[in-house]
Every structure is written in structure tokens, then in C-alpha cells.
C-alpha positions, 0 to 999 in steps of 0.5 A, a space after each residue: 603515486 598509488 591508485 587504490 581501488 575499490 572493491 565491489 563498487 556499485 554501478 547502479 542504485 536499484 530500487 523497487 516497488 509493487 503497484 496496485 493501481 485502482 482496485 475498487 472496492 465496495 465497502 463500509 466507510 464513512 461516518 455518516 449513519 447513511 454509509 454505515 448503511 449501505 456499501 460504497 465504491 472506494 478505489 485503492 491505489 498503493 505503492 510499496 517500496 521494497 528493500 533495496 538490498 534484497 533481489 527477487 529470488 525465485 526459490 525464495 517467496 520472502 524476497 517478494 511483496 506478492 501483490 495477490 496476496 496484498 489485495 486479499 488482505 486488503 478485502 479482508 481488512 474492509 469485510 471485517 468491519 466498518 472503518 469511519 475515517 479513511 484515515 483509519 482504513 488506511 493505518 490498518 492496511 499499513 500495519 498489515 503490509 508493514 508485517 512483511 519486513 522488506 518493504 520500507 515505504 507504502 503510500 497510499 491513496 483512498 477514494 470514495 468515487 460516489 460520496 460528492 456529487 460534482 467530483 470524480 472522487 475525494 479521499 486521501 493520500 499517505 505515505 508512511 516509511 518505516 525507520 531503519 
């Protein structure tokens, strides 16, 4: 009997992802004609998945999601105009971090901290992957 073995056999599965935990926010959102109006407090929390077939290499900024550089396009995002739906917000923010090509999955979560009394916050969660 002839034992065969594998070439390049993969010890672990490695994944990785980028967090954004609570960044707040005071912006425009909000159907209301009293929160178009005035700013209110949204907090931001995002998970991003990232290829698992590309390492983070130090030489090379495209095998990283720089979560700096996430953020500010987040600020950009909610300062160039006003969003009714959370629901809005959030497909805008998908399409920007979707740009970078590695990552494969974002979730998001959306909180407006102000908006109901008698609660923390309410908003939403989505998480949206990209087909490979």
C-alpha cells in the first residue's frame, strides 16, 4: 500500500477582520422635520471581513483595511448630506468600504443614542458580503 501526501496542506483556517467599535457621531438622520434640524448622536460600530487569502504585508498598504482611513470616509459620508433612513446611511457606507477589493463581508450596526426616551438607543444592524 502506497501512502500519498499532500503537498502545501493548510494547518489552520485564518481569518480577519477590522473593528470599529462606537465611534459617535452627531449628524444629520432622520425623517423627522425636527432631525433635519438639528444634529443628532448616532453611534457606529463595524466589523469588516477581509480576504482570507491575502496577509497583511507591511511594504504593501492594499493588503491592509486601514480603519483611520474608514472612519474618515465614514465623517465624509454623514457631513455631505442628510440621510432619512438609517437604512440609507448604512448602503452608503457599504459601497465605499466595498471599494477596497479584499474585504468580503461588513456588518453594520447604527444607533441613534438620543431619539427615544426610555431606551439607550435604537437602530440598526446589517451585514452585506460580497459574492465571489
Amino acid at each position: 500500500m502506497k501512502l500519498i501526501k499532500f503537498k502545501n496542506k493548510k494547518k489552520y483556517k485564518y481569518s480577519r477582520k477590522v473593528l470599529i467599535k462606537n465611534l459617535i457621531l452627531y449628524i444629520y438622520v432622520g425623517l423627522h422635520k425636527f432631525e433635519k434640524k438639528k444634529k443628532q448622536r448616532v453611534r457606529f460600530c463595524l466589523e469588516i471581513s477581509i480576504d482570507s487569502n491575502i496577509f497583511p504585508n507591511n511594504a504593501d498598504q492594499k493588503s491592509i483595511v486601514n480603519y483611520e482611513d474608514v472612519i474618515k470616509k465614514i465623517i465624509y459620508i454623514t457631513n455631505k448630506q442628510h440621510h432619512e433612513l438609517l437604512e440609507d446611511l448604512a448602503e452608503n457606507i457599504f459601497d465605499v468600504i466595498f471599494q477596497n477589493k479584499i474585504v468580503t463581508k461588513i456588518k453594520i450596526k447604527l444607533e441613534k443614542l438620543d431619539i427615544i426616551k426610555k431606551t439607550d438607543s435604537v437602530g440598526i444592524e446589517v451585514t452585506k458580503k460580497r459574492y465571489e
